[in-house]
N, C-alpha and C positions, 0 to 999 in steps of 0.2 A: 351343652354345658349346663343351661338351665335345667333342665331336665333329670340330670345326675344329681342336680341340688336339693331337688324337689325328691326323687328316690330315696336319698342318702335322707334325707329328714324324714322322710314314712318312713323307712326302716327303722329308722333312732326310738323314733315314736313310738312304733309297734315294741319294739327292745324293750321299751323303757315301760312301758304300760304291761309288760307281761312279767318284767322283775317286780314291778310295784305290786304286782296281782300276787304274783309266787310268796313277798315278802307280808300282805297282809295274810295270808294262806297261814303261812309259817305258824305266827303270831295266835291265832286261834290256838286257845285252852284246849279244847276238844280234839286238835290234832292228832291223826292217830297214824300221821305218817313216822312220826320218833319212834312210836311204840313199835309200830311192824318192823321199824329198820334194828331197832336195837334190843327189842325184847327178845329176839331167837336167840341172839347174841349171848344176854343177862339169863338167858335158859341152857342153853347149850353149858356156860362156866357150871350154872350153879349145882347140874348132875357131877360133875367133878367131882363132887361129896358125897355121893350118894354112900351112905352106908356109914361118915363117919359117925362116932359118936356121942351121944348125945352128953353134953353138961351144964349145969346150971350156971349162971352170966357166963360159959362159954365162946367164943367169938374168934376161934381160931381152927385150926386144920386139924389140931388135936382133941375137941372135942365145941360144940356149938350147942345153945339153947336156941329160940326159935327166931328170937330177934338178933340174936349175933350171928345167923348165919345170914341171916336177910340184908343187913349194916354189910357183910362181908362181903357177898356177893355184886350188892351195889356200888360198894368201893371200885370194882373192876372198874365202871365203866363212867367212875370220878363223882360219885355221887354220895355223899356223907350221911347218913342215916345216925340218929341215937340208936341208942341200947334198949329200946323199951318198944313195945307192943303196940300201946299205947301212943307213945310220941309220935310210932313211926304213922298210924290209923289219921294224926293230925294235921299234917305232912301233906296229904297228896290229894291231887282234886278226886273228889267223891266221883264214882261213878256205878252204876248199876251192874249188876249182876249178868245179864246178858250183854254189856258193854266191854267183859272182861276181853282182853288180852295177853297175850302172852307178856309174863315182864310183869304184869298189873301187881300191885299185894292186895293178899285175902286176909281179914280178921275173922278172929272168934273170940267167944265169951267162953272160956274153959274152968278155971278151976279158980274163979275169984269172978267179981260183979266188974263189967266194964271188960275192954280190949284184954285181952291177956296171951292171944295167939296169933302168931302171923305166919304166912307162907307165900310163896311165890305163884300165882297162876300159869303154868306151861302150857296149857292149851287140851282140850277134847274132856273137859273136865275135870282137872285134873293139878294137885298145886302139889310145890316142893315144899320141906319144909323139915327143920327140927325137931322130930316128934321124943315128949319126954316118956310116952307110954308104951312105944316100941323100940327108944330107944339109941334111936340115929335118922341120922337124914335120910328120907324117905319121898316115894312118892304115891299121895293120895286120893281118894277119889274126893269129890265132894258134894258128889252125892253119900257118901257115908252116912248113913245115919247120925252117928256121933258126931260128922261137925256139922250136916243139915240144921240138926237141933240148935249149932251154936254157931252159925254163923253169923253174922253182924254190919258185914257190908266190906265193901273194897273202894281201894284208893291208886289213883295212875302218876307215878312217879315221873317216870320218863318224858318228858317232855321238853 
């Protein structure tokens, strides 16, 4: 009987020392287990659009600018974004360029000084995103030239 006492309290232990472990896990900023479970997720919706068209403060199914599809997409998955480029570059822990994830958002400096473009990161290089120069939702390289020049840095929402 002693002995089942002493079992059942190592197990408890063991339990309890591996939720404590799992729950400081969690807690890290840097976590990229949200991003991998929910960014395919936040990529898979956000092609749904592919093609619709583009319009200026936009943010709906009938036509989106760069930041109302971004705001819309992440509504999916209960997450509130502004309507700005900008606001949203504010918003999310900074991280590095080779740190991207699927789900991450990518800024750029396009046709004004400071944040003025955003898009989705999907992965192999590659972000979604409301383009006003082609015209609709799109998928782009980034190696592009055109946003290599104006890239700015990205920000990891999902967490």
């Amino acid at each position: 009987m002693f002995k089942r006492k002493i079992c059942l309290i190592i197990v408890l232990m063991l339990i309890f020392s591996v939720v404590n472990v799992s729950a400081q896990t969690t807690k890290n900023s840097r976590d990229t287990r949200v991003v991998l479970s929910r960014g395919p997720q936040l990529v898979s919706y956000s092609k749904r659009f592919l093609g619709v068209k583009y319009v200026f403060g936009g943010q709906s199914t009938r036509g989106f600018d760069c930041s109302g599809f971004t705001s819309f997409a992440f509504k999916f998955l209960g997450y509130n974004l502004p309507h700005s480029a900008a606001e949203q570059y504010k918003m999310g822990l900074k991280i590095s360029k080779n740190e991207l994830l699927p789900g991450d958002l990518v800024f750029f400096e396009t046709y004004k000084k400071g944040i003025s473009h955003v898009g989705i990161y999907i992965g192999n290089g590659k972000f979604i995103h409301a383009s006003s120069g082609v015209g609709y939702v799109t998928i782009t390289k980034l190696s592009e030239a055109y946003y290599t020049k104006r890239y700015k840095g990205a920000a990891r929402i999902l967490r």
